[in-house]
C-alpha positions in Angstrom: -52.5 5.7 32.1 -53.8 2.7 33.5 -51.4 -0.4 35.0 -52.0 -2.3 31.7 -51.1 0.4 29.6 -47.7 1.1 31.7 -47.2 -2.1 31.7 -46.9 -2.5 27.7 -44.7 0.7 27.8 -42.2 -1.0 30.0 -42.4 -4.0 27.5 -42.2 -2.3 24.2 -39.1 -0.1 26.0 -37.9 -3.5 27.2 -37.9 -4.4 23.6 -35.9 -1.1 22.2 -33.2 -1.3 24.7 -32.6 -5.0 23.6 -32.8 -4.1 20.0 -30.3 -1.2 21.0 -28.0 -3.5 22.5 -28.4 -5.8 19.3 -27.1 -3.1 17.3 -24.6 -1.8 19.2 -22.7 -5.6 19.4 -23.6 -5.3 15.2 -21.6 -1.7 15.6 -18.5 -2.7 17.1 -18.5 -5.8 15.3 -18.5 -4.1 12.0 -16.0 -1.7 13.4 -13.4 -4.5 14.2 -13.9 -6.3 10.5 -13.6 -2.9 9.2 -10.0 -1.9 10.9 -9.0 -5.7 9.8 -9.4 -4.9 6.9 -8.0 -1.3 6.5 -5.0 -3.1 8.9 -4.8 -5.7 5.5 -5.0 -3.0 2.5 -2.5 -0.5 4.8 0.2 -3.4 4.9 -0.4 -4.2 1.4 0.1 -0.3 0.1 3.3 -0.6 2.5 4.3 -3.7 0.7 3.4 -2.5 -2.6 5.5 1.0 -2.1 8.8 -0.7 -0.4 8.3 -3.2 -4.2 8.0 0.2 -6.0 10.9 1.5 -4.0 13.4 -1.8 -4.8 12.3 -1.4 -8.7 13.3 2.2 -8.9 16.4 1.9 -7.5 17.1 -1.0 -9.5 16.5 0.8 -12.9 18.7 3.8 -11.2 21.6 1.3 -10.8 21.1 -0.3 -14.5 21.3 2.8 -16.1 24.4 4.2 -14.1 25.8 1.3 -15.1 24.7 0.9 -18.6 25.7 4.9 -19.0 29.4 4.1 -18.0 29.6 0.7 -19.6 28.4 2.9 -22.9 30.6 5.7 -22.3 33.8 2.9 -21.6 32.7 1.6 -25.3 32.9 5.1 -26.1 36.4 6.0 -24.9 37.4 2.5 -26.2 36.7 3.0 -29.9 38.3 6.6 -29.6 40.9 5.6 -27.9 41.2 2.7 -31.1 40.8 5.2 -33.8 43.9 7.7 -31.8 45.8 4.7 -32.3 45.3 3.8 -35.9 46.2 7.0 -36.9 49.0 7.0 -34.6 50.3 3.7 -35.8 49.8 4.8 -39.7 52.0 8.3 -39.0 
């Protein structure tokens, strides 16, 4: 191999390493916008779960509630009709 031809091997590997570096910047760029992201959709999920979470135990509470308030009604009218017929003996 003559000087010339060494020469243009030192260029063209020159050339790869800077296209190497190129990419790897591209890498770990696309690696930090990518755990942004994932970071963003985690939170959201979180959000979206403790939301979930509030709901649930809202409709839990609301029908306790609307079970006693109907079984009060309940023990109401009963106790009504016990005294109807009470009153009418």
């Amino acid at each position: 191999m003559n000087e010339e031809e060494k020469k243009g091997c030192m260029q063209m590997l020159e050339e790869i390493r800077g296209e190497l570096k190129l990419m790897r910047a591209e890498l770990g760029h696309t690696r930090e916008l990518s755990e942004r992201r994932l970071a963003a959709v985690e939170k959201i999920c979180e959000d979206h779960e403790s939301r979930l979470r509030d709901v649930t135990a809202g409709v839990t509470q609301f029908r306790f509630w609307s079970s006693v308030t109907s079984g009060g009604s309940t023990a109401m009218s009963l106790l009504a009709l016990l005294k109807s017929f009470v009153y009418k003996m």
